[in-house]
C-alpha positions in Angstrom: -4.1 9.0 9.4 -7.9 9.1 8.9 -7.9 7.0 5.4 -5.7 4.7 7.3 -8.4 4.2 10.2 -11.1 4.3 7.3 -9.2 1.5 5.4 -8.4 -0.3 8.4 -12.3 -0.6 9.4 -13.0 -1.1 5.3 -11.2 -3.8 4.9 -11.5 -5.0 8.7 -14.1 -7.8 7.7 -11.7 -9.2 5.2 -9.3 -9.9 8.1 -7.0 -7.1 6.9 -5.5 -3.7 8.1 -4.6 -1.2 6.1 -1.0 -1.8 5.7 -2.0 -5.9 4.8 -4.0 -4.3 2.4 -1.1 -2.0 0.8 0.7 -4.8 0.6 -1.5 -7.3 -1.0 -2.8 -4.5 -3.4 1.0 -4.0 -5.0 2.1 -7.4 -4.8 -0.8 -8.1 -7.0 0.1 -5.2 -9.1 3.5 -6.9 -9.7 2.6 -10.1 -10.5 -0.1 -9.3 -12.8 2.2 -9.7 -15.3 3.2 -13.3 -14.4 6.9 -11.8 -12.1 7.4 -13.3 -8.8 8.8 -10.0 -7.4 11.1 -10.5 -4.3 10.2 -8.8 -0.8 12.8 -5.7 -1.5 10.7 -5.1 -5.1 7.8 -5.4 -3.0 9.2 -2.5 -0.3 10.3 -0.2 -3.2 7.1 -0.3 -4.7 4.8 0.6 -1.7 8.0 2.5 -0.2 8.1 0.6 3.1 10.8 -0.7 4.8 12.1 -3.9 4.3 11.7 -5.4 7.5 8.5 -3.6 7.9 7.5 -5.4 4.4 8.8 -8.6 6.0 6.9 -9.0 8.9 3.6 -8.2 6.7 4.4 -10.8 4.3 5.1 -13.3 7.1 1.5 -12.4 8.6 0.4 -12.9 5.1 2.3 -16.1 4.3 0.3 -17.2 8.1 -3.4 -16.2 6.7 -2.8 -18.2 3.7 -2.6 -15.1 1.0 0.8 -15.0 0.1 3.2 -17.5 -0.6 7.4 -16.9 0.0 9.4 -19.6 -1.9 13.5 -19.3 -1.9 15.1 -16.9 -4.6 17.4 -19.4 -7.1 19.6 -16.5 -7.7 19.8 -14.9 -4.0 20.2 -17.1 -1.6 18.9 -14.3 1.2 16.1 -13.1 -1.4 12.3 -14.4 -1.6 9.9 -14.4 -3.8 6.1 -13.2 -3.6 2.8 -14.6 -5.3 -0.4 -14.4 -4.5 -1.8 -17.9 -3.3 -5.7 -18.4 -4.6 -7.3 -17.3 -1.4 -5.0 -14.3 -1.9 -6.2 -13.4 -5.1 -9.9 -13.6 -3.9 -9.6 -11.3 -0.5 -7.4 -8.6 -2.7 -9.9 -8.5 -5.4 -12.8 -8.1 -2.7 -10.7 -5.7 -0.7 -9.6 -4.2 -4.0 -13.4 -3.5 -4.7 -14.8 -2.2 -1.1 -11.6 0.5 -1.2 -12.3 1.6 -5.1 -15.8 2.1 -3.6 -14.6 3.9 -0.4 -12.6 6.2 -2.3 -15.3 7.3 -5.0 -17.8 7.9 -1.3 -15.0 9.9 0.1 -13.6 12.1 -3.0 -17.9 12.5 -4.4 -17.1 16.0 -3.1 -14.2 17.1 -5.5 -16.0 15.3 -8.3 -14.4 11.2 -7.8 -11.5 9.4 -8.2 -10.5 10.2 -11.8 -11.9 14.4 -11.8 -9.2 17.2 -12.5 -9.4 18.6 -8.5 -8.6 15.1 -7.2 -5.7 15.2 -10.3 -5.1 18.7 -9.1 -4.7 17.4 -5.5 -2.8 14.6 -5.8 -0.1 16.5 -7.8 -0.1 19.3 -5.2 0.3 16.6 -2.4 2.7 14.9 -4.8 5.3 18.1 -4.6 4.6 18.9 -1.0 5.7 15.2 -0.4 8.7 15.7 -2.7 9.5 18.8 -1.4 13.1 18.9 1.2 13.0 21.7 3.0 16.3 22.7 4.5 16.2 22.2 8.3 16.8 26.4 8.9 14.1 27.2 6.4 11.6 25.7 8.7 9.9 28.7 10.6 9.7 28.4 14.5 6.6 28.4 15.7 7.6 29.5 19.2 5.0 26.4 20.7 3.6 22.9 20.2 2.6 22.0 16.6 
């Protein structure tokens, strides 16, 4: 919850929030290969929910950063690029959150050091992890 409100007031200026940001981020991920992913690639990818995805693409499609045209193949599908204004604000925003993140991980050595490898792989398993509902220990009061 904290990056999030980091993020949020990081990328603030650039007339994003964090989630906008998420978004934009992976949609230029998938197109940097020339693919016009369509909104349900673009929810697997960042592992939102479709209609969560959709309503942040429509606010995007508003501010002039992405552009939705009408799958050929799908008749309910659409497809995401990047317009040129978008490609601009994600690479800025791109920058000022790469920079953020070395300020925030300096501690554990930056972005690309073995504890931050050795963290994100711990945090990787815990997310991963199913415990079963009775193997959850009561804690008898408010979390």
């Amino acid at each position: 919850m904290r990056w999030r409100a980091v993020v949020d007031r990081t990328v603030a200026p650039l007339g994003l929030t964090h989630a906008q940001y998420s978004a934009l981020a992976s949609l230029r991920a998938l197109t940097a290969g020339g693919e016009s992913p369509s909104q349900r690639q673009l929810a697997d990818y960042t592992g939102l929910g479709p209609i969560y995805v959709s309503k942040l693409v429509r606010a995007l499609e508003k501010n002039g950063l992405v552009a939705r045209v009408p799958d050929p193949s799908d008749a309910r599908a659409v497809r995401l690029s990047l317009t040129d204004h978008g490609v601009e604000v994600v690479a800025r925003a791109v920058q000022v959150v790469r920079a953020l993140d070395a300020e925030l991980t300096a501690p554990l050595g930056g972005p690309g050091s073995d504890q931050i490898r050795a963290l994100g792989a711990a945090l990787q398993a815990l997310l991963h992890a199913s415990p079963e509902p009775d193997a959850i220990p009561e804690t008898g009061g408010e979390p």
